[in-house]
C-alpha positions in Angstrom: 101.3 118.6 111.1 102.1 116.8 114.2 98.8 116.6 116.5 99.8 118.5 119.3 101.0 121.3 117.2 97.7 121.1 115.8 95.7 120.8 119.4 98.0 123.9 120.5 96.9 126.0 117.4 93.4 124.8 117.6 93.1 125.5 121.9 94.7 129.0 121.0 92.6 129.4 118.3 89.0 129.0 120.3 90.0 132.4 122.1 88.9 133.7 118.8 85.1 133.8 118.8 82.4 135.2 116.2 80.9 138.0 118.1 78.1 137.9 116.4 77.2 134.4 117.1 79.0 134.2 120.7 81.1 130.9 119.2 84.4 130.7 118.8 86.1 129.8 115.1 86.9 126.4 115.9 83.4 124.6 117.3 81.6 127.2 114.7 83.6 125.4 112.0 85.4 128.0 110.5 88.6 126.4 110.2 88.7 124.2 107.3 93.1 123.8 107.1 96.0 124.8 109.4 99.5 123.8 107.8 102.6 124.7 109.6 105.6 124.6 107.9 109.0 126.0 108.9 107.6 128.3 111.6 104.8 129.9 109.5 101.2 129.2 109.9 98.2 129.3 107.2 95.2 129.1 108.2 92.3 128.5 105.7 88.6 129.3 107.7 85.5 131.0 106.0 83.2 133.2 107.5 79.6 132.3 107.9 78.7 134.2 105.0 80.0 136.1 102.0 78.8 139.2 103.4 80.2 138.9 106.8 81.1 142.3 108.2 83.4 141.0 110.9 86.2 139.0 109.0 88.9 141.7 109.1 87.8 141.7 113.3 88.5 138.2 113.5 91.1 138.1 111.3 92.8 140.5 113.6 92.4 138.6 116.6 93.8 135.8 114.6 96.6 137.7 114.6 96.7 138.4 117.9 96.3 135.0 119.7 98.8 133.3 117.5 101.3 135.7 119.2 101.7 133.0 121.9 102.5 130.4 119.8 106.5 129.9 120.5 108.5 129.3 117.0 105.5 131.0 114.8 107.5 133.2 112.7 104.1 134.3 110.6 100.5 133.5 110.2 98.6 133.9 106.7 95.0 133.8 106.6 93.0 132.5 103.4 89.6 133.2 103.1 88.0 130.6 101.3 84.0 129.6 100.0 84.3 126.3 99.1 82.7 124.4 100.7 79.8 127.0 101.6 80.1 126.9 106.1 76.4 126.0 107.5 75.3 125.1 110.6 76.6 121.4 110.3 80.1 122.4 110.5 79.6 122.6 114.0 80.7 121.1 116.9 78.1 118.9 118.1 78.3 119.7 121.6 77.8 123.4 120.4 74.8 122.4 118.2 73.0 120.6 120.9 73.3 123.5 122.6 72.0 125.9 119.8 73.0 129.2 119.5 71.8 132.9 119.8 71.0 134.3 116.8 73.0 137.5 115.5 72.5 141.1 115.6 71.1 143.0 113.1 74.3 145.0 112.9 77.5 144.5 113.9 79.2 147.3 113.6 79.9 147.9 116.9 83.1 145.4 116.0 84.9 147.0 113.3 
């Protein structure tokens, strides 16, 4: 993928953020792939664990930013475990900074 096709995706993308954490996707390290091809977008991120109650939240929003993206005909989303997402995965500026931890529920988001 060309990189400003991939910059564009990625900027648009960090609109997206974990609520729980108060990160977006992209510095949390969620994103693991983007291929565009022909106008449609997949996406391959993991959540921060298995468990997560909040991927079908983000997932939507997803949805939603990618609107903007001129020539996007559709977006798929993969969910995927492998490699297991930890804390390394992100951005070091947003590790240096550390991060809030999450609450105990969140289902004030779905």
């Amino acid at each position: 993928m060309p990189k400003p096709i991939r910059k564009q995706l990625a900027d648009i993308l960090r609109h997206v953020d974990d609520p729980e954490l108060g990160i977006n996707i992209v510095d949390l390290g969620l994103i693991y792939d983007l291929q565009f091809d022909d106008g449609d977008l997949t996406i391959k991120l993991t959540m921060t664990t298995p468990a997560c109650p909040l991927s079908d939240y983000i997932k939507r929003n997803i949805h939603q930013v990618t609107k903007q993206v001129k020539g996007l005909k559709g977006v798929q989303i993969e969910i995927v475990w492998d490699p297991p997402w930890s804390p390394q995965m992100m951005d070091p500026d947003v590790q240096s900074r550390g991060f809030r931890q999450p609450p105990q529920y969140a289902s004030q988001y779905t």
